[in-house]
C-alpha positions in Angstrom: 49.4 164.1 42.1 52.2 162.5 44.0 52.0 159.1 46.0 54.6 160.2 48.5 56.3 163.9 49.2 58.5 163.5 51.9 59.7 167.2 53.2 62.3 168.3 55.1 62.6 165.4 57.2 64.8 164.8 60.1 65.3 162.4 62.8 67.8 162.4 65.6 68.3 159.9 68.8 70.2 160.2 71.9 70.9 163.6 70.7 72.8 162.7 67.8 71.1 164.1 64.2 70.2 161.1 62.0 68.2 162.8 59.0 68.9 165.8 58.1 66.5 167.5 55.7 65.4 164.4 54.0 63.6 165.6 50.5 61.9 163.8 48.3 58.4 162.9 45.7 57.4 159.7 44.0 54.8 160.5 41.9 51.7 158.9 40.8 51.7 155.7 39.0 52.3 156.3 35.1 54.6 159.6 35.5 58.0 159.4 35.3 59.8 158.6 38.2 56.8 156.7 39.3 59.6 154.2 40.6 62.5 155.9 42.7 65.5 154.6 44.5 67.0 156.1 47.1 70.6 154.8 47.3 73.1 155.2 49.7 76.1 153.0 51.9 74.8 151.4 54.9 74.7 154.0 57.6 73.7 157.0 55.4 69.9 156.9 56.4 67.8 155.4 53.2 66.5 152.9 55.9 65.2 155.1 58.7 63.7 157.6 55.5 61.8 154.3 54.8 60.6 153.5 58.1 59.4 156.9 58.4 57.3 156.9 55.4 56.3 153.3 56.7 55.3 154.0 60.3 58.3 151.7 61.7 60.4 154.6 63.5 62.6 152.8 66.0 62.0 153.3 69.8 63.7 156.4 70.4 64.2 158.0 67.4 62.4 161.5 67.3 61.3 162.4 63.5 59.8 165.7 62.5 58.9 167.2 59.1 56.5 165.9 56.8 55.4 162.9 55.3 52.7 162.6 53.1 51.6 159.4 52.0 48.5 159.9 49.4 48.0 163.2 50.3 47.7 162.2 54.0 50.3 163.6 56.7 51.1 159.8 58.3 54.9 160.9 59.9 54.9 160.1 63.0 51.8 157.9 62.8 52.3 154.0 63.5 51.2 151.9 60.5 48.2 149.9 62.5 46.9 154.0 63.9 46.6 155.0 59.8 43.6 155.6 57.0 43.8 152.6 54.8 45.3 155.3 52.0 48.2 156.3 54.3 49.4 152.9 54.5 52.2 151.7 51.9 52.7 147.9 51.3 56.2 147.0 52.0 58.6 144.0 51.1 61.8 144.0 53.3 65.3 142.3 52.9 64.7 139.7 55.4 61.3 137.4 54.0 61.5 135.5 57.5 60.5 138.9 59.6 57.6 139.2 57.7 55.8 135.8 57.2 54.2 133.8 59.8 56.8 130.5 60.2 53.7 128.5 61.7 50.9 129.6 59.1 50.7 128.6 55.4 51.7 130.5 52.5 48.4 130.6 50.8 46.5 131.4 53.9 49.1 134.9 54.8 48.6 136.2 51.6 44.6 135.6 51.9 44.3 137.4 55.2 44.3 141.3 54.1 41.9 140.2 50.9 39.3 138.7 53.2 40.5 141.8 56.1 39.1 144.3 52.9 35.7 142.1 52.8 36.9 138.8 50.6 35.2 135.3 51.5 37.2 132.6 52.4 37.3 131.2 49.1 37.6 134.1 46.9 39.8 135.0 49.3 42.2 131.9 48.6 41.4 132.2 44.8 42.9 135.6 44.3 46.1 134.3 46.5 46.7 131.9 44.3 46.2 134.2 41.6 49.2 136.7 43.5 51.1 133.8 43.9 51.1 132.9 40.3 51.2 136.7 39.2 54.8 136.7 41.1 56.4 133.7 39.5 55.7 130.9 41.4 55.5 127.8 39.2 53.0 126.2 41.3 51.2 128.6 43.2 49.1 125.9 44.9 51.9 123.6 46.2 53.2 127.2 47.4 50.0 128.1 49.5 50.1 124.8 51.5 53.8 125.0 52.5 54.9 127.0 55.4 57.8 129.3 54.5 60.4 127.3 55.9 59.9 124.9 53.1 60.1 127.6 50.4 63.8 128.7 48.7 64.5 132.2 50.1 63.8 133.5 46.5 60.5 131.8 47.0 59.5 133.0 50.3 60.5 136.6 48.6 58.3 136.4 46.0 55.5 135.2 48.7 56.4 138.5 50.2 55.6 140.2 46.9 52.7 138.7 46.9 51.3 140.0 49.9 52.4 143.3 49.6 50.5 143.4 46.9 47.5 141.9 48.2 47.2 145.1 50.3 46.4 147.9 48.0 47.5 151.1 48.0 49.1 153.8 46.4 52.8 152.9 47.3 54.6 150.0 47.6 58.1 150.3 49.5 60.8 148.0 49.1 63.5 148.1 51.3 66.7 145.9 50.1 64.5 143.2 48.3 67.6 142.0 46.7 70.4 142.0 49.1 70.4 138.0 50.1 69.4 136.8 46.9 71.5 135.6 44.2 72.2 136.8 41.0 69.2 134.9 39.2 67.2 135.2 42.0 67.4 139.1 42.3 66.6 139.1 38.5 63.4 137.6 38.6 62.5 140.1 42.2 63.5 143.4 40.3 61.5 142.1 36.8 58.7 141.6 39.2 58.4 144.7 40.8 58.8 146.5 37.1 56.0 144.6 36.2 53.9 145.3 39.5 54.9 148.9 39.9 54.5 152.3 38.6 52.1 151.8 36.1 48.6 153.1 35.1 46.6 151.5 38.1 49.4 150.0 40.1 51.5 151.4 43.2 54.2 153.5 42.9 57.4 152.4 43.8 60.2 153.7 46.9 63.3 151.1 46.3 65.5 151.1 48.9 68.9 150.4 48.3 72.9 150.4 48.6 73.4 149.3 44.6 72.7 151.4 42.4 73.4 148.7 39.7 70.6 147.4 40.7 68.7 150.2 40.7 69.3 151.1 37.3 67.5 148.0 36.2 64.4 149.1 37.6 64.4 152.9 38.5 63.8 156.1 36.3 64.7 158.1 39.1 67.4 158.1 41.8 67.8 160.2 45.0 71.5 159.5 46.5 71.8 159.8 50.2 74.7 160.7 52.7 75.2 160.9 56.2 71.6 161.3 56.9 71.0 164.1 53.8 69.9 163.9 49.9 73.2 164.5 48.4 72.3 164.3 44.7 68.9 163.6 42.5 68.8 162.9 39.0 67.2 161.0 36.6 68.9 157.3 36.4 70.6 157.8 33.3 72.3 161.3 33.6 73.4 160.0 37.5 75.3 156.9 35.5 76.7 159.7 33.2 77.8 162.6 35.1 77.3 161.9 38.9 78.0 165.6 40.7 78.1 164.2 44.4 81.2 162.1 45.8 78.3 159.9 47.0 77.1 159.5 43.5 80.4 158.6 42.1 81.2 156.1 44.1 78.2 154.3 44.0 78.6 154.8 40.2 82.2 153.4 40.1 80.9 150.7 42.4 78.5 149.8 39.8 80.7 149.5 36.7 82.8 147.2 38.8 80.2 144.6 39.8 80.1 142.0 37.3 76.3 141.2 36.8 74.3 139.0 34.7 72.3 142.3 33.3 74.0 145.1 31.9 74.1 148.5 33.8 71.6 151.2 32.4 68.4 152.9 32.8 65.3 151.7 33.4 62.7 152.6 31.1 59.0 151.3 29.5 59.0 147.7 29.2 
């Protein structure tokens, strides 16, 4: 069973084509390619592929095709309008646009745990278990601050934990990394191998424009271009023999960054 088929998707605003075509499967947690990148340069449509398979199409952008988020058809469908199934849990590049700058940190990620029938304190418990599972040193201190008093990597890893405080089949995760440093983006990516694509855990859409860090984390990698899938392929044979001009230049990208990890495949851990 697959956690996401996305099929022939295309978008297109003030008559200009956006997406053209857009093809692609994560499937179920424990097969491979459980988690998948798409990469691709700013401007070449992995964001508006994610939005779709969210329910966060921008105001006047027209989408058709088919998305299918545990077997349910959701494109086109806002987010708040869909089955509990159809809903992916997200973590986005920018922590501020997601939490609450006036509400504690404990008490965001308890809200969808007592919204899915959780009392108040069990509730809180299980945040500060999340908040703890995500590699904060102390998850209680954590819960009574308001993010503004968090690092960025810290309010990140908040945002880890309340994606994952909403279950689902898929979790999408759409430049987690980009404004995080080196050590930082580490610790994210370890997280969401540890989180993701396992027996019993959500399968993983990573959204990204480095495919150096993708490699860390992804067994699977669909390369995007000027709004169409350009090249697919396992992580490893992409870093060996990319076939698209796309590829290769995200590859020789890649081999250029110096990085605390070394480049290569993801694979069990």
């Amino acid at each position: 069973m697959e956690v996401l088929r996305v099929r022939a998707l295309t978008a297109a605003a003030a008559g200009r084509e956006l997406l053209r075509g857009v093809d692609l499967v994560v499937p179920e947690a424990g097969a491979p390619g459980a988690r998948t990148a798409v990469v691709g340069a700013s401007g070449s449509g992995k964001s508006l592929t994610a939005g779709a398979v969210l329910g966060r199409v921008p105001r006047g952008v027209q989408v058709a095709g088919s998305v299918r988020v545990g077997g349910q058809e959701v494109l086109g469908v806002p987010a708040s309008r869909r089955a509990r199934d159809g809903r992916p849990s997200a973590v986005g590049q920018d922590p501020s646009r997601a939490l609450h700058p006036l509400v504690g940190v404990g008490a965001q990620v308890a809200a969808p745990l007592r919204a899915l029938g959780a009392g108040r304190r069990a509730a809180l418990a299980e945040a500060l278990d999340l908040l703890a599972a995500v590699g904060l040193s102390d998850p209680a201190t954590a819960a009574a601050a308001r993010p503004a008093e968090l690092s960025g990597g810290q309010r990140q890893r908040v945002c880890l934990a309340l994606a994952l405080a909403r279950p689902g089949p898929l979790l999408v995760a759409d430049e987690p990394t980009t404004a995080l440093d080196v050590v930082t983006q580490a610790g994210v990516v370890e997280l969401l191998r540890e989180r993701t694509g396992g027996p019993g855990q959500p399968g993983l859409l990573f959204i990204t424009h480095d495919l150096a860090v993708a490699a860390q984390l992804c067994e699977r990698v669909v390369v995007v271009a000027h709004g169409r899938v350009v090249e697919e392929a396992d992580t490893a044979a992409l870093l060996a023999d990319p076939t698209s001009p796309a590829g290769r230049a995200l590859v020789a990208s890649a081999r250029r960054a110096e990085r605390a990890l070394p480049i290569g495949a993801a694979g069990p851990r």
